[in-house]
VEXVEX-866572 format. One record per residue (C-alpha): residue in one letter; x, y, z. Coordinates in steps of 0.2 Angstrom, whole numbers, plus 5000, padded with zeros to 4 digits. Layout:
BEGIN
AXYZ ...
//
This chain:
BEGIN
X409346354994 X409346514985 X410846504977 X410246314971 X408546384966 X409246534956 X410446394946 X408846284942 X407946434938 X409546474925 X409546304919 X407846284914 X407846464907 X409146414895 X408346234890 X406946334885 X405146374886 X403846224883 X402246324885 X401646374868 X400046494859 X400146514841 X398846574831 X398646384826 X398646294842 X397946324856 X398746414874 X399046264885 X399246274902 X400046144913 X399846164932 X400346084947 X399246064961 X398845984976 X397345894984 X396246064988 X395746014971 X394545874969 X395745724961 X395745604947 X394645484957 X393145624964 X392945684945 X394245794940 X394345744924 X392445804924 X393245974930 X394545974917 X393145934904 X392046094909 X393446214913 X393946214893 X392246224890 X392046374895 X393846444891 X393846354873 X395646394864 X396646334881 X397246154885 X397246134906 X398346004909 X398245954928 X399945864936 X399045824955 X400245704964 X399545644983 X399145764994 X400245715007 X401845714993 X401345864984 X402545974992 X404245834989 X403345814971 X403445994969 X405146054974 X405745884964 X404845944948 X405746114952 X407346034952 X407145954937 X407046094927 X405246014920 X404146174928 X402446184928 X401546334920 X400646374938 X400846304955 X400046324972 X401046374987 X400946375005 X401546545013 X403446475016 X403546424999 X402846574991 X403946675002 X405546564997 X405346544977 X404846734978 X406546784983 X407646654973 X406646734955 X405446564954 X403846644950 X403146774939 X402846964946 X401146984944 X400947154953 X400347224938 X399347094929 X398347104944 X398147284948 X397347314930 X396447124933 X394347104928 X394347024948 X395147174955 X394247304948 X392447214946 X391747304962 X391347114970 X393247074979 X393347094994 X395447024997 X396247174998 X397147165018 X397346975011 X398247024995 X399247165005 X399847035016 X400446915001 X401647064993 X403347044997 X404247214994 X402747284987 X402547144972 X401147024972 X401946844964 X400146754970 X398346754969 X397346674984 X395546654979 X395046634998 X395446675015 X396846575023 X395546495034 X396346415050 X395646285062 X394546275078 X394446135091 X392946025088 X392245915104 X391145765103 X389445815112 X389245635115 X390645615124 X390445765135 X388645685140 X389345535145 X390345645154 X389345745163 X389945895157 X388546015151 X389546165146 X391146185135 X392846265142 X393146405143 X394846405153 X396446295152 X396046225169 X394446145162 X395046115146 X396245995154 X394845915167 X393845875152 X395345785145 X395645695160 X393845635161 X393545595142 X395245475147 X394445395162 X392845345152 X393445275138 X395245245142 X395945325130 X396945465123 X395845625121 X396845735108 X397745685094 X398445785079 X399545795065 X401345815069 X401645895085 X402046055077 X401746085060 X403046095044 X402346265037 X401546425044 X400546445055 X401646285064 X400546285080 X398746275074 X398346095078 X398646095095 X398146285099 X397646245119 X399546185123 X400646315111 X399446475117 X400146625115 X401946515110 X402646525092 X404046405085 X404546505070 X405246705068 X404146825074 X404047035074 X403947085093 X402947265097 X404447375097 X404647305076 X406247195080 X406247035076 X406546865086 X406746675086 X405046615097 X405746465097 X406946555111 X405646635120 X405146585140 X403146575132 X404046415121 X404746335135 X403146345144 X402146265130 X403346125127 X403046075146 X401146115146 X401345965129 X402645865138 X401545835153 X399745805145 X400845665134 X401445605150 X399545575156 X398845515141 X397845655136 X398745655119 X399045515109 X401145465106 X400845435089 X400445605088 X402345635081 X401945505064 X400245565062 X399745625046 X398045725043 X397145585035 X397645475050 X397145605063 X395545605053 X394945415054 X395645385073 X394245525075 X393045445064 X393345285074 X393045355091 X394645345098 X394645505103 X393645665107 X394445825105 X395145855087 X395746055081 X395546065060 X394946165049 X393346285051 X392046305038 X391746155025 X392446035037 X391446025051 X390045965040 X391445845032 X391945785051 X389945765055 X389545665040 X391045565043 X390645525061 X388945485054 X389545345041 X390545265053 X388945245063 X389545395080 X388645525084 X388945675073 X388545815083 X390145915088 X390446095096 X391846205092 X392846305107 X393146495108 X394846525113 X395146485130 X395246655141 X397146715140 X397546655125 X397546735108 X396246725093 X396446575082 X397846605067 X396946635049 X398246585040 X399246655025 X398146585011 X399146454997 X399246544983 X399146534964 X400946574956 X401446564936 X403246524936 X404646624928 X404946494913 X402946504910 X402946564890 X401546664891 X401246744906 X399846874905 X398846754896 X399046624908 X398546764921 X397046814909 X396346624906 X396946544921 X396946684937 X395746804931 X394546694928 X394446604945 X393346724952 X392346784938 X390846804947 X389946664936 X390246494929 X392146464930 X391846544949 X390446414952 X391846264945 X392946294955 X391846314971 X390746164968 X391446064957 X390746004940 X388745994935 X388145794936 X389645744944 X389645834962 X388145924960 X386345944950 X384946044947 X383945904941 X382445824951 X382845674958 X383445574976 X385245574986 X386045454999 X384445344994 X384145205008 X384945285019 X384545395036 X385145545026 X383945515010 X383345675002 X382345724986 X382545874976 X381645964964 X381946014946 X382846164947 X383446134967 X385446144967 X386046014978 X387845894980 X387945724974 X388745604983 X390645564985 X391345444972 X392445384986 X391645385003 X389945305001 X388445385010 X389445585009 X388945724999 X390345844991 X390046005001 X391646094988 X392946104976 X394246194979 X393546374986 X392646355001 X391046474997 X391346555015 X392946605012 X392946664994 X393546834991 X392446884977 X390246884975 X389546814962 X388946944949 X387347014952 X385946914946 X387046754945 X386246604952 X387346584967 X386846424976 X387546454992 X387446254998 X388346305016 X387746155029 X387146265046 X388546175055 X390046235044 X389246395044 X389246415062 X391146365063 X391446485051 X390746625059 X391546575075 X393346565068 X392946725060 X392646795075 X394046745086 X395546745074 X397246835068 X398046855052 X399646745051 X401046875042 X402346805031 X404146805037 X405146905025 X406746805017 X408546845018 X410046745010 X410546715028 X408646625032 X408746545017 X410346455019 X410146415037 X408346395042 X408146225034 X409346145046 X408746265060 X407146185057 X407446025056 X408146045073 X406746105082 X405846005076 X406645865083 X406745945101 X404945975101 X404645795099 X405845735110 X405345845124 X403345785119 X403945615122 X404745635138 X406545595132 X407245725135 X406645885147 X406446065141 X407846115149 X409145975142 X408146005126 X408746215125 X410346165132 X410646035116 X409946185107 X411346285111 X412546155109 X412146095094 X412346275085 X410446295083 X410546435094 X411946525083 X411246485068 X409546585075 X410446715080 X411146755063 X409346735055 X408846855068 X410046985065 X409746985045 X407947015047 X408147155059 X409447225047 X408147255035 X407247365046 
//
C-alpha cells in the first residue's frame, strides 16, 4: 500500500497543482469530509454560506459523499490523482498516508499557530498522541470521544431490575431477562468488531480487557492481540451469548444507522455508542418513535478496563495542497478561534440550526418550548421531524479550545449528554496509534481481512475458537502477524 500511495502521490505531483491564490482571485479551498459534518440536506450549504462570510477572500468547496462510503470515496479520490485540499482521517488512516508522504507536515504551522498559543487550548496529551516521529500531520479540534453502554430504564422496570450491573455475571442475567420478556435479542451493534481503531468499542462487555489489533505490552514490545489467550476468551464469551440470543445475528451486516433504528424501534435494550451529544440524540429518537426515552449509561463492569477515548479523526492538508500555510491559517487555525468560526462549527449556522430570536420549537408537540429574544436555542432537524440539532461538527464537551473571554458561549449541552460525558470521562483510556512499517503496510490489509472473517465465523457458531486459531495458522495469518510484529519491535 505504500509503495502504491507513494506512485499516486508522484503522479498527481507531476499532473500539477489545482489549488490557486493570486492576488486576483481568491484562495479556494476544496475539502473532503465525511458525515461529522452536518450535509447538504441538514443545511450545509447554510454553513458553507457563513463560513466565507466570515473568511471573505476564500472559496470552501465541500466534497461530502455518504457517511457510510466516505472512507471507499476517499481512498478512490486518492487514487485518482483528484486530491482534495483537506481531508478528515480516522487514526488508521492518518497513521497510513502519514508514512506513504500523503499529507502535509504541519509540525511547524502548528507550533507557531493563534490556537496553540492563544492560552485557551487545552489538546496538548491529545496532539502529543497524533505525532508520528515527532511531526504532527493533523489537527483534531476535539477529544476522540468513545462510547458507553446505554440501557433502557423502561425495560429494566418491566424487569424487575432496580439497579444497573455492575459485574459480567449480572450484565449477562439482565440480558437473559430483557430476552425472556420481550423475546427478543438484547444487544446489537455495528459489525462484530470494528474496521478502524479502537475495533472493540461496540461490544466493550464481551472483548473486555481483549484487543484484535497490535498492541505495546508493559515490557515496551510489541504483539499481535489477536494471538493472545484474553482473545480467545472474548470470542467464546461473543460466541455463546449469540448462541442464546442475547445478541442479534445480524449484528455482522449491521451498520451504525441500522443499529440506530432497531433501537429506536424497541427491538432491543442494551446498545454501546457514543457518549456526550448522543445520548440526548438516542433519547429524543426513542421519544419520536413514541418509547420511553429515559436510558442509563454503565460504568465499566468490575475487572474490566476503562472505556477506550479514541484517537480523534483528524484535519490533514494533503501534499499536492498549493498553498499550505494558508490553507492552515484560513481553514485549521481558525476552527477554534475562540469566536464565531468556533461557534459554526460547533453549532451549526444561525437561522438554520439555531436562533437567538424569540419565538416557539417543536410547536404542537409534547416537547414545545418558547424562547425569548436573545435565548440561544436549536432549531429543529430538517430531516427528523420533532428533533432539535444538539451540534455541528465539534461536540461542545469535547472541544479542545474555550471560547475567548467575554464571547457569548451558549453552552446548549442537554443534562443527559452531559452526565454521559462526564461518566465516560471518568472511566476511560487514550487509544495510542500503532506506528507504521513497510512490512504492516503491505501485510496488515490481508491480515485483517482475515480476522475479521474468523471473528464472525466464530460469533456465528460456524466454526469454534479453537478450529478458528487453527485456520489462523494455516492459512498464513499467523505468519504474516508475526512478521508485523517483528518490524514494530525492530523500531524499538
Amino acid at each position: 500500500m505504500k509503495k502504491l500511495i507513494a506512485l499516486m502521490l508522484t503522479m498527481a505531483l507531476c499532473l500539477g497543482l489545482v489549488v490557486s491564490a493570486t492576488a486576483d482571485e481568491p484562495l479556494k479551498i476544496v475539502v473532503m469530509v465525511d458525515g461529522t459534518v452536518l450535509d447538504q440536506n441538514n443545511g450545509r450549504d447554510a454553513i458553507e454560506a457563513r463560513w466565507e462570510e466570515l473568511h471573505p477572500g476564500v472559496d470552501l468547496e465541500f466534497v461530502q459523499p455518504d457517511h457510510s462510503a466516505y472512507y471507499d470515496v476517499m481512498q478512490q479520490r486518492v487514487s485518482s490523482g483528484d486530491w482534495p485540499d483537506v481531508l478528515i482521517l480516522s487514526s488508521t488512516y492518518y497513521a497510513e498516508y502519514a508514512a506513504a508522504g500523503v499529507l502535509w507536515d504541519m509540525t511547524e504551522a502548528w507550533e507557531n499557530s493563534k490556537t496553540k498559543n492563544s492560552g485557551r487550548f487545552t489538546g496538548d496529551n491529545v496532539f502529543d498522541g497524533l505525532k508520528i516521529d515527532g511531526k504532527l500531520y493533523g489537527f483534531a479540534p476535539t477529544r476522540g470521544n468513545g462510547c458507553v453502554t446505554y440501557v433502557k430504564k423502561a425495560w429494566m422496570d418491566a424487569c424487575g431490575i432496580t439497579e444497573a450491573p455492575t459485574t459480567y455475571d449480572a450484565y449477562i442475567e439482565m440480558l437473559k431477562a430483557f430476552k425472556e420478556k420481550y423475546g427478543t435479542y438484547a444487544v446489537a451493534a455495528a459489525g462484530f468488531v470494528g474496521n478502524e481503531a479502537p475495533f472493540v468499542n461496540y461490544l466493550p462487555e464481551f472483548y473486555q480487557d481483549a484487543y484484535p489489533y497490535f498492541v505495546q505490552l508493559e515490557d515496551g514490545t510489541w504483539a499481535d492481540g489477536f494471538c493472545l489467550d484474553n482473545m480467545k476468551a472474548a470470542l467464546q464469551r461473543i460466541q455463546d451469548a449469540v448462541a442464546d440470543g442475547l445478541i442479534d445475528k445480524e449484528t455482522l451486516t449491521n451498520k451504525t444507522s441500522d443499529a440506530r433504528n432497531k433501537f429506536y424501534d424497541d427491538k432491543f435494550g442494551v446498545f454501546t455508542y457514543w457518549a456526550g451529544t448522543w445520548a440526548t440524540n438516542l433519547k429524543t429518537n426513542l421519544e419520536a418513535n413514541g418509547k420511553d426515552g429515559e436510558l442509563i449509561a454503565l460504568k465499566p463492569l468490575e475487572g474490566n478496563p476503562p472505556y477506550y477515548d479514541r484517537v480523534p479523526p483528524v484535519w490533514c492538508i494533503t501534499a499536492k495542497c498549493a498553498h499550505p500555510q494558508e490553507v492552515f491559517d484560513a481553514f485549521i487555525d481558525t476552527m477554534l478561534d475562540g469566536g464565531d468560526t468556533q461557534l459554526l462549527w460547533e453549532y451549526g449556522a444561525e437561522g438554520t440550526h439555531w436562533s437567538r430570536a424569540a419565538g416557539t420549537v417543536l410547536a404542537g408537540t409534547d416537547k414545545e418550548a418558547t424562547y425569548e429574544e436573545g435565548q440561544f436555542h436549536m432549531l429543529e432537524n430538517l430531516e427528523k421531524a420533532g428533533t432539535l440539532y444538539t451540534k455541528n461538527h465539534i461536540d461542545p464537551m469535547l472541544a479542545l479550545a474555550a471560547f475567548e473571554e467575554g464571547y457569548d458561549d451558549p453552552r446548549s449541552v442537554a443534562p443527559e449528554a452531559l452526565a454521559a460525558s462526564e461518566l465516560f470521562n471518568a472511566n476511560s483510556r487514550l487509544a495510542s496509534i500503532v506506528p507504521v512499517t513497510d512490512v504492516l503496510s503491505e501485510l496488515n490489509g490481508e491480515l485483517t481481512t482475515i480476522k475479521s472473517e474468523l471473528i464472525a465465523d466464530v460469533a456465528l457458531g460456524t466454526i469454534s475458537v479453537d478450529e478458528a486459531y487453527a485456520k489462523f495458522e494455516s492459512e498464513g495469518a499467523k505468519e504474516m502477524s508475526d512478521e508485523i510484529v517483528e518490524s514494530l519491535n525492530a523500531l524499538n
